[in-house]
N, C-alpha and C positions, 0 to 999 in steps of 0.2 A: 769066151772071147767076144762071142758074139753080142751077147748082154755087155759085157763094157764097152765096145762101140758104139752101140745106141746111148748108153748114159752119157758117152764124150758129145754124140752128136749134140743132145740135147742141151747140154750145158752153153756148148758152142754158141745154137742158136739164142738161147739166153742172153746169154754176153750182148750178143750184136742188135739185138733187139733193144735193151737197156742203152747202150749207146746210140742209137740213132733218140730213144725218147730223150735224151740228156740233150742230145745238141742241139735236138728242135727247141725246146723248154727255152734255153740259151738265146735263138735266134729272138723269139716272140714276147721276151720279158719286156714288161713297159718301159726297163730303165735303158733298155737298150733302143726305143724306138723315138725318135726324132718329135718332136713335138711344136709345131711352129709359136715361134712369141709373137705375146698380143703387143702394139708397139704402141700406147695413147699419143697422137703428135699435138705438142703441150700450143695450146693457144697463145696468139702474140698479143704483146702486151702494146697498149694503144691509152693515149690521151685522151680525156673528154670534157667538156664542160658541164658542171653538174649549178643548176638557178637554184637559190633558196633566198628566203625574204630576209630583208636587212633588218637591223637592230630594233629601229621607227617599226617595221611589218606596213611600211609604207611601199614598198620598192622589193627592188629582186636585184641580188649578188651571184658576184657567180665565183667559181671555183675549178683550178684544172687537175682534174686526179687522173692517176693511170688506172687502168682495169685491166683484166687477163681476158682482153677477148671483148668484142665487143658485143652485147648481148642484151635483151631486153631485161631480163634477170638480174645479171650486172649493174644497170643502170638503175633499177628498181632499190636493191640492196644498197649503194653509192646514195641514193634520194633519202632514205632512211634512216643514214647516218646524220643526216641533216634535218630530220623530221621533218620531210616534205610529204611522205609517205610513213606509214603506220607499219612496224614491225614485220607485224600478218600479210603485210598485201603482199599478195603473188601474181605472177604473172602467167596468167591464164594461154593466152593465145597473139601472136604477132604476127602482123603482114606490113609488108610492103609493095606498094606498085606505084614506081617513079620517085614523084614526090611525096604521094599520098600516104599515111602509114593507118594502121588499124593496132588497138591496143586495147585486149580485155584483162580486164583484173580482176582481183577476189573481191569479196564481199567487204572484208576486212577494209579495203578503201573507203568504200562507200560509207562506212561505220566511220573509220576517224573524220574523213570530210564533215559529214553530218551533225559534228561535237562542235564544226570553225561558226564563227557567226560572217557575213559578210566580205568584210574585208581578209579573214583568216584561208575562206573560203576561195578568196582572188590570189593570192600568195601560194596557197596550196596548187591550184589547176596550173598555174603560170608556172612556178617551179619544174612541174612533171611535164607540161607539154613545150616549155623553151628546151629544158635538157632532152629530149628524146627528136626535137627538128632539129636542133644541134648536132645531134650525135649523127642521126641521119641524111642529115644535108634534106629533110623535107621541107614540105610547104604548107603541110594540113595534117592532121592529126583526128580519128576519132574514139573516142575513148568510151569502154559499155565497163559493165561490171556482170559477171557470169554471163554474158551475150545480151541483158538486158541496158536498154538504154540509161544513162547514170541521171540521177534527179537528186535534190537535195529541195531543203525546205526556201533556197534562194532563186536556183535556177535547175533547169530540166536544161543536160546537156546532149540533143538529137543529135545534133550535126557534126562534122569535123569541126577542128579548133585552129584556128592559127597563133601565130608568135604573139605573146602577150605583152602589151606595154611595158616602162618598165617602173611608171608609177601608177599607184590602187587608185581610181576614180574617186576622188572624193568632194565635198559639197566647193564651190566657190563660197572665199571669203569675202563679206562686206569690204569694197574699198572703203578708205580712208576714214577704216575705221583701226582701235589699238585693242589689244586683248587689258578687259576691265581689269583693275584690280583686285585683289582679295579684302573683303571688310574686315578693317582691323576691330577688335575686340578684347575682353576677358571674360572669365568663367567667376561666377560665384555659386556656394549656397543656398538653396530657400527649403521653406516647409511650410506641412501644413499638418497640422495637430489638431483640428478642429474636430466633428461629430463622432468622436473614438475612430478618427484616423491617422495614422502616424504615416505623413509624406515627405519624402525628400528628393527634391528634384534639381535640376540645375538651372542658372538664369545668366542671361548675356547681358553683360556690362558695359557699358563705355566702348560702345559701336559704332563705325565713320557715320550709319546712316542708324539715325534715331526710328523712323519707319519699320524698318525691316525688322529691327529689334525688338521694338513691341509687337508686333505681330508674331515674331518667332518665339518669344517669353511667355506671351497670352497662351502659344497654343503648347507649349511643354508642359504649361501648369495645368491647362485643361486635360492634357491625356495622361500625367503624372495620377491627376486625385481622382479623374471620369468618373463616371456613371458605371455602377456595378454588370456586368456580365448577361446580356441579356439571355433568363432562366424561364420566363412565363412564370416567376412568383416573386414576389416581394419578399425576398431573403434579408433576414437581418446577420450580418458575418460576426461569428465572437471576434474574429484580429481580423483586423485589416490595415497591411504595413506595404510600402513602396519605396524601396531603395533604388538608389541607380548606381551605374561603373560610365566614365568616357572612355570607350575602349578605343577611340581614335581623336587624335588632337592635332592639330597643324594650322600653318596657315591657311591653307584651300581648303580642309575638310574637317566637320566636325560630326564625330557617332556616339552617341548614347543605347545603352543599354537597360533598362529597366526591369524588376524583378518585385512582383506583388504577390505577398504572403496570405492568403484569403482563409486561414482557418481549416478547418472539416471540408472547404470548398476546395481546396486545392491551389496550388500555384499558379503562377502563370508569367510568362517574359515576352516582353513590346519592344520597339526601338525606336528611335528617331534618328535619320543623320543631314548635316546639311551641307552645300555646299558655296562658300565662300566667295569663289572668284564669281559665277553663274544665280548669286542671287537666291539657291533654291530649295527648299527640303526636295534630299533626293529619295525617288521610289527605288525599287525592286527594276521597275520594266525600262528607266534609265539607262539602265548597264547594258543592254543590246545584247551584245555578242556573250557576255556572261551569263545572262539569263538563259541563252540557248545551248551554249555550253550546260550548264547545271542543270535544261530540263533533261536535256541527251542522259548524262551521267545518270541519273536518279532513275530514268524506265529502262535502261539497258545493263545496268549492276557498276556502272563504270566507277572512276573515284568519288568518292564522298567518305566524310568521316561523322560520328552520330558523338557529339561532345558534351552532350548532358549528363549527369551524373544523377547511381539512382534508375539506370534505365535498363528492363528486361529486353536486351536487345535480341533474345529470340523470339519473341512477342515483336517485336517493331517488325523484322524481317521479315516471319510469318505475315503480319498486316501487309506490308508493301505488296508480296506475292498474291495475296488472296484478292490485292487493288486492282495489282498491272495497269496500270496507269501508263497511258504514252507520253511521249516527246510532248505531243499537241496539247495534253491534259494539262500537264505541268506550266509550260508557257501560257496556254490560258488560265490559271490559276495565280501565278507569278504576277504577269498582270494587271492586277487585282491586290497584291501586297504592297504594305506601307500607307502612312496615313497620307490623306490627302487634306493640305492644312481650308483647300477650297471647300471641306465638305467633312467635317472630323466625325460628323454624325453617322458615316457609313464608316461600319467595321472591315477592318482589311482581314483578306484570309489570311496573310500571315506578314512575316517581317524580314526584314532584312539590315543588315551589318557590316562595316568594316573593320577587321581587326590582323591589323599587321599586314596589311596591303591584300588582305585576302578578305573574300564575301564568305559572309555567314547566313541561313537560311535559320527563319525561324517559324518551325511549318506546328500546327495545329490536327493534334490527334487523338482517337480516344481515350480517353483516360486511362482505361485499363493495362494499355498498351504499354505503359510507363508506372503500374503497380497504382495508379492510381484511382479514388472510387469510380464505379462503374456511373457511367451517364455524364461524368463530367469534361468536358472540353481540357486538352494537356498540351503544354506545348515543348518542342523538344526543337534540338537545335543543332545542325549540319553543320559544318565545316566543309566546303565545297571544293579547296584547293585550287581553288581560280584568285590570280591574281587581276585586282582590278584599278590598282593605282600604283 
């Protein structure tokens, strides 16, 4: 008896021991404990004026969008659907005190700024800093990029900025003067078959001004059939053939394109183009704002397109890299391209094109680079995606 009263006790205590661990288990389970919610309180949604350059890129438009919240970020993102700002730009760091505001950005600004030529450049700062005094009710703006102060190849911006005009500064025009007309013309034919050359080049006909026309005929024919390739030897060529294309025609503007077959010597393509209303064969360093657009693009990988045919283009890209060439390089080389009809005796480093309202580059490179023989001069040709008429 005594033994089965100890076995009951023991049981007993068992039992009650198991129910007290069950209820506790119970009380402390996660799903039973309270968990406070996170509550995001969703930002108010507010109006703002967001500046971008008009149609002309003469002037500054504006536009009223709503945003969730008003915020340096916000406003940046808003700028960039309008291409006032470049995808990448972030917003680093914001202050305000009063009127004054402080605004650092990414590098990424800095970079598309640095592609505007002048006036692109005026469009661009005015956009960002009307929408942000706008928005802020400021009076001054100073603008860095990674904390350093912003610089471009136009201006070094130290200081705050205020509200920007809301037209680009540009030259005063002669009073009582009319914008010229364009020389009316036509295109013909010519050649030259003479010392085992086969030439074809074009010739302007029936010009309002007989002047300009022979001047501009004398000098197509001259750089159509030129003087062979300065080699340091008196090369005799088996072929030597020059065809042309006008890859641009209109009333204000005309572009030739030339292609000379030189044998065992290799190819080689030139251009001329002129312009109509202004009187002038145009250069390469005419175009301003294009030329610094397309030195940017070509040292920093930005767009360009390589459209010659025939080209080891892991050989060109290899070269470029082994170059690194900067911004500075190319614009002083740019320069330097297209004939100059005052002077046809100095070779240009390279050439330049319009074709289909877009500049074409026609840059001069090793031969090899292009499959062709080694030591020979080659010339290949960019598509730069800039429109420039």
């Amino acid at each position: 008896m005594k033994k089965k009263f100890v076995l009951w006790l023991i049981l007993l205590m068992l039992l009650s021991v198991t129910g007290c661990t069950n209820e506790t288990a119970d009380i402390k389970t996660p799903e039973a404990v309270q968990q406070p919610e996170s509550v995001e309180e969703e930002e108010e949604a507010v109006k703002v004026l967001v500046y971008y350059g008009n149609a002309a890129a003469d002037g500054f438009e504006q536009k009223e969008v709503e945003i969730k919240g008003l915020t340096p970020k916000n406003l940046i993102s808003e700028l960039a659907k309008m291409n006032v700002v470049s995808i990448d730009t972030e917003v680093k760091n914001f202050e305000q005190d009063g009127k004054a505001l402080k605004l650092d950005l990414s590098k990424g600004f800095s970079q598309y700024l640095n592609m505007m030529g002048s006036s692109g450049e005026y469009i661009v700062m005015g956009g960002l800093v009307n929408t942000f005094l706008t928005a802020y009710d400021g009076e001054s703006i100073l603008i860095t990029v990674e904390g350093e102060a912003l610089e471009t190849g136009h201006t070094a911006y130290e200081g705050p900025l205020t509200f920007f005009e809301s037209d680009v500064e540009q030259e005063p025009e002669e009073t009582g003067t009319e914008k010229a007309e364009p020389l009316k013309y036509r295109l013909t034919d010519a050649s030259d078959n003479e010392n085992g050359k086969s030439v074809y080049y074009p010739q302007f006909v029936d010009m309002s001004d007989e002047s300009v026309q022979n001047q501009w005929n004398t000098a197509i024919r001259e750089i159509a059939t030129g003087e062979k390739p300065e080699t340091g030897e008196d090369i005799e060529y088996d072929t030597y053939t020059v065809d042309y294309e006008i890859v641009a025609c209109n009333t204000e503007f005309v572009s030739f394109v030339f292609r000379r077959d030189m044998g065992d010597y290799g190819k080689d393509i030139f251009a001329i183009s002129f312009d109509m209303v202004n009187r002038k064969c145009v250069r390469l360093s005419d175009w301003g704002d294009a030329l610094d657009e397309a030195a940017h693009n070509l040292a920093t990988g930005g767009y360009y397109k390589v459209i010659s045919k025939d080209i080891d283009r892991e050989a060109f890209d290899e070269f470029m890299k082994r170059m690194e060439p900067s911004a500075d390089d190319y614009k002083e080389q740019f320069n330097l391209y297209d004939f100059d009809l005052e002077n046809l005796e100095k070779e240009p480093y390279g050439f330049s094109y319009v074709k289909d309202d877009t500049l074409v580059l026609i840059m001069y490179i090793p031969g090899e680079v292009i499959s062709e023989s080694e030591g020979v001069r080659a010339s290949i040709e960019i598509d730069t995606g800039i429109k420039v008429r």
